[in-house]
Kinemage of the C-alpha trace (Angstrom):
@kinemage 1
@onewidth
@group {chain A} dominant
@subgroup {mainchain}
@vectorlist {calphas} color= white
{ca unk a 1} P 0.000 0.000 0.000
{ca unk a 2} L 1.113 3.385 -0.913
{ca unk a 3} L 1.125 6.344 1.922
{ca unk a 4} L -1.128 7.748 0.404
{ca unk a 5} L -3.609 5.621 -0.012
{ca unk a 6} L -4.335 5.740 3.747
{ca unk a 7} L -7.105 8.421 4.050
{ca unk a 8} L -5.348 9.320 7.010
{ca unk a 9} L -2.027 9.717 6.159
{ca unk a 10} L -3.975 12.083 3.494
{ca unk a 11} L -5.606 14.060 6.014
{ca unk a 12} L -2.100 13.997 8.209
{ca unk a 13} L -0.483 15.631 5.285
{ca unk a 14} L -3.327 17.909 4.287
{ca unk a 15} L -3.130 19.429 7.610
{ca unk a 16} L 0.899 19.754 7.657
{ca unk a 17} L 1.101 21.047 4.093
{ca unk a 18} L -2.116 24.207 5.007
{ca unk a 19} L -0.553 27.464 4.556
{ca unk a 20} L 1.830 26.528 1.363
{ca unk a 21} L 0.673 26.519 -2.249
{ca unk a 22} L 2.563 26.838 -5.701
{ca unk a 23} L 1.175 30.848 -6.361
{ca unk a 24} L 5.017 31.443 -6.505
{ca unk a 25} L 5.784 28.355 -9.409
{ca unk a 26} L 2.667 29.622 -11.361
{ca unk a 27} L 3.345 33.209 -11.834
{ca unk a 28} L 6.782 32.125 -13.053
{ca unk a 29} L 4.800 29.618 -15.797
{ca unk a 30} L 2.195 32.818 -16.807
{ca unk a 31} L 5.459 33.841 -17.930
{ca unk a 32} L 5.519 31.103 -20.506
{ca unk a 33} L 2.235 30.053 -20.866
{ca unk a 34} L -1.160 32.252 -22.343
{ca unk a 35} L -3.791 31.825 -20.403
{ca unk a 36} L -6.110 29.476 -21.706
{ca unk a 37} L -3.829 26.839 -22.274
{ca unk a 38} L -4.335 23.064 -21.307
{ca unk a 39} L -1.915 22.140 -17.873
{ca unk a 40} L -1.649 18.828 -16.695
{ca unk a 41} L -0.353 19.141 -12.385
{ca unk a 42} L 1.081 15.549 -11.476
{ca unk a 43} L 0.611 15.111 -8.165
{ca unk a 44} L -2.260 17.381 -7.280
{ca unk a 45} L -2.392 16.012 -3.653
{ca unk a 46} L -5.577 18.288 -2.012
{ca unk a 47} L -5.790 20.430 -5.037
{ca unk a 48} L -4.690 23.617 -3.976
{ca unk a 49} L -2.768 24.351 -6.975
{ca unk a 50} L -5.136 22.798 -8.753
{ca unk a 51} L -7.523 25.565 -7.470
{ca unk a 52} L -4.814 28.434 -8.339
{ca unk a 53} L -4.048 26.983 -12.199
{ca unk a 54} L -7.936 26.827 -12.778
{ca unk a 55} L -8.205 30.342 -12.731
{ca unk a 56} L -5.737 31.180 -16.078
{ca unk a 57} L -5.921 27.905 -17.555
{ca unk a 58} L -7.790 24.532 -18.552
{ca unk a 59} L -6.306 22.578 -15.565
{ca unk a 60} L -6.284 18.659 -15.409
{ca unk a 61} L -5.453 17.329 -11.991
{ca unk a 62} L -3.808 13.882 -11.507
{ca unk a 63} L -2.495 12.053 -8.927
{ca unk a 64} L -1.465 8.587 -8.145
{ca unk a 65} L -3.715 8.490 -4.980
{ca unk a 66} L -7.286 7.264 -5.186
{ca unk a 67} L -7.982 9.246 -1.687
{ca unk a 68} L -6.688 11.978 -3.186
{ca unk a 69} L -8.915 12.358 -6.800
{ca unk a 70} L -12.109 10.657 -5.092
{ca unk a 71} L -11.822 13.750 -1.604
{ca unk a 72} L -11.175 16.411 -5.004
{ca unk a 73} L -13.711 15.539 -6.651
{ca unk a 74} L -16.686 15.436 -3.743
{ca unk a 75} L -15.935 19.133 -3.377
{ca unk a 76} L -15.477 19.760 -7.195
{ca unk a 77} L -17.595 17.043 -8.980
{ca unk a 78} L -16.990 19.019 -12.405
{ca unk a 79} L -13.672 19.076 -12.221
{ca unk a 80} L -11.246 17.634 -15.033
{ca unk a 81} L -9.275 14.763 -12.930
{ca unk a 82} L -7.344 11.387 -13.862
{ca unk a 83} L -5.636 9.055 -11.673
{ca unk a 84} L -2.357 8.768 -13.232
{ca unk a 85} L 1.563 7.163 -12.286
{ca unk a 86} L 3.962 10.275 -13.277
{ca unk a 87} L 6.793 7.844 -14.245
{ca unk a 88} L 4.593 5.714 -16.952
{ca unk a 89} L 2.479 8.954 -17.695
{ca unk a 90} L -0.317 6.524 -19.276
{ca unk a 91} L -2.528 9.092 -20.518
{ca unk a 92} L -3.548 9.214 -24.020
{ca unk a 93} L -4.165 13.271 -24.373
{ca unk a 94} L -1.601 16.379 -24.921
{ca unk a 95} L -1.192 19.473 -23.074
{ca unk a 96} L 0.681 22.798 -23.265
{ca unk a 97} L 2.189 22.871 -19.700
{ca unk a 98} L 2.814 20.181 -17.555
{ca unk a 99} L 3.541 21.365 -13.449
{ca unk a 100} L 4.468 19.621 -10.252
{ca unk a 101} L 4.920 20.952 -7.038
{ca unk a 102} L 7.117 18.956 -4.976
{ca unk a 103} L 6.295 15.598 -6.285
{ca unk a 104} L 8.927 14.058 -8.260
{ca unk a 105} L 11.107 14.147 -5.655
{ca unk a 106} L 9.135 10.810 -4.185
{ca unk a 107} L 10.866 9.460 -7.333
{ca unk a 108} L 14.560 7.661 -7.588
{ca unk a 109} L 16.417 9.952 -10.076
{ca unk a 110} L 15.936 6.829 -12.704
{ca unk a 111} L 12.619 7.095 -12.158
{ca unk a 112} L 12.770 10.899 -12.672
{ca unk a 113} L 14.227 10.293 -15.949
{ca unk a 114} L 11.429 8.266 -16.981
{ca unk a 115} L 8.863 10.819 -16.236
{ca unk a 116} L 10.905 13.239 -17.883
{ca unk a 117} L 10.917 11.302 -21.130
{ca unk a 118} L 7.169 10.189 -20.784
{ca unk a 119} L 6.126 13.849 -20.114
{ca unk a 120} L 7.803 14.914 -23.489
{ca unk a 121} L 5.627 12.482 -25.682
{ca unk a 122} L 2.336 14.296 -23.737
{ca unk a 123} L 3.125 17.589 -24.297
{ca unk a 124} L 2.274 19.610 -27.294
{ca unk a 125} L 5.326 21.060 -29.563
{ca unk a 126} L 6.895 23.799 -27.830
{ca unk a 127} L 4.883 23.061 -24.522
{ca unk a 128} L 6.701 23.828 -20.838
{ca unk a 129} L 6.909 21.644 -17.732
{ca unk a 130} L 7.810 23.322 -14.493
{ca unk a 131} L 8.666 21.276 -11.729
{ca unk a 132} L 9.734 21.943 -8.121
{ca unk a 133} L 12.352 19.686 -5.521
{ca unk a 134} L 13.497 19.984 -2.262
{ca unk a 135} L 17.528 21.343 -3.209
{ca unk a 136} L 19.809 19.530 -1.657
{ca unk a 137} L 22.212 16.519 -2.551
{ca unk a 138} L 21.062 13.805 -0.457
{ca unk a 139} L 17.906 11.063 -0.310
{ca unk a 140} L 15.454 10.167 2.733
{ca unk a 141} L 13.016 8.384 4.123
{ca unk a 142} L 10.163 9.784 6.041
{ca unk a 143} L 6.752 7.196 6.501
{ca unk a 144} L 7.575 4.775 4.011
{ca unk a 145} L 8.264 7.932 1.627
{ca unk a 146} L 11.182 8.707 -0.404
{ca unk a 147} L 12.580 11.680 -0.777
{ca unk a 148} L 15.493 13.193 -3.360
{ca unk a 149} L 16.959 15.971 -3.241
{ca unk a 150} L 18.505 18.188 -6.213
{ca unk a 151} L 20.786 20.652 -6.973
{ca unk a 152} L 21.088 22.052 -10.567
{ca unk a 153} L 24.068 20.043 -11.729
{ca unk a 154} L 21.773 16.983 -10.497
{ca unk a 155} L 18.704 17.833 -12.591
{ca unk a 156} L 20.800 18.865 -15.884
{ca unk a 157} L 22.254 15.476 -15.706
{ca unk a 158} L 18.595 13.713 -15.687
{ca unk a 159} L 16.810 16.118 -19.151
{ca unk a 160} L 16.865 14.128 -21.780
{ca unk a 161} L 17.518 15.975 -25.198
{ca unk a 162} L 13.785 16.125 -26.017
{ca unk a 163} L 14.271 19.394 -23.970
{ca unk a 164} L 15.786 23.112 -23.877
{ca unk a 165} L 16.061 24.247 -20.411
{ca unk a 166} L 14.933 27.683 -19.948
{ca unk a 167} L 15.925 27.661 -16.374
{ca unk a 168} L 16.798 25.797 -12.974
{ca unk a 169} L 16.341 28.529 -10.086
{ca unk a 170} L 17.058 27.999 -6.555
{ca unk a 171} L 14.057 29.499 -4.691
{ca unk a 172} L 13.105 30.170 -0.592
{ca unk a 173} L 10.032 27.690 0.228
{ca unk a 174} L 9.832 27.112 4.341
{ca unk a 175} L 13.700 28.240 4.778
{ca unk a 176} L 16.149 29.937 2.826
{ca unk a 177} L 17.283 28.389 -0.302
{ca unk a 178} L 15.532 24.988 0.806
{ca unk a 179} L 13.955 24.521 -3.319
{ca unk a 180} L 14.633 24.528 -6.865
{ca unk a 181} L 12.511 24.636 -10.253
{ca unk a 182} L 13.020 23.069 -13.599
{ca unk a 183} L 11.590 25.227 -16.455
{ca unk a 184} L 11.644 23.114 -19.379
{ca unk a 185} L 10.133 23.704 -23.341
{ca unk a 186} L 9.903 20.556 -25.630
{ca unk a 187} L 11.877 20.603 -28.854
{ca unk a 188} L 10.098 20.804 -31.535
């Protein structure tokens, strides 16, 4: 069983994770992205972001978690959602953006490289994925859950060439310098 498929492991980490959303990551993508545009956020956990890239965009939430998509979608029945593994990225539609927010960092860096290469074939030409990590150069366990931690050098190594980096920025989360981003377009 997955951590979170344990409604209250959910609820544990809804309540630690109130305060903190992605506003940040998603004015730097309105930077890249017209509004309007389809965005597929891997990993949508309670939705907040979710919430915040509905209001510019055609958002598609997805996460792994059942408990997740089924707790979304009691308070927003009409919203777009798909349960969905971000390494295989089975999902046969495209989008212009795809976003995370601190969730491929529950991946091994393999793993990360997987995504990374699935993501490109679901994105449109030219479309962006921006993706947030814990910066750091070490891996944990907390509860069962993995987590890696990357530095620029790190992430550079994992990109495959279906991508041009547009930028890798280390960024002030909970404490100073504790995050990065990955701004990626698709080659077309």
């Amino acid at each position: 069983m997955d951590y979170f498929d344990d409604k209250k492991n959910v609820e544990e980490y809804i309540q630690m994770a109130s305060g903190y959303d992605g506003r940040v990551l998603i004015d730097i993508l309105s930077k890249y992205l017209p509004k309007g545009g389809a965005v597929l956020e891997l990993g949508m956990g309670p939705g907040v972001d979710l919430l915040l890239l509905s209001q510019n965009y055609n958002a598609t939430g997805s996460d792994r978690s059942k408990v997740f998509i089924e707790r979304f979608r009691k308070q927003h029945p009409s919203a777009d959602l798909v349960q969905l593994n971000a390494v295989e990225m089975n999902i046969d539609r495209t989008f212009d953006s795809i976003y995370s927010n601190k969730v491929l960092h529950h991946l091994t860096s393999q793993e990360l490289k997987s995504s990374l290469h699935n993501q490109a074939r679901v994105l449109n030409s030219s479309g962006i994925a921006l993706h947030s990590f814990w910066y750091g150069d070490k891996e944990e366990t907390h509860h069962g859950l993995k987590f890696v931690y990357y530095t620029e050098a790190s992430l550079r190594e994992l990109v495959g060439s279906e991508y041009e980096i547009l930028d890798i920025q280390i960024y002030t989360e909970m404490s100073s310098d504790d995050s990065l981003y990955l701004l990626l377009r698709k080659k077309t």
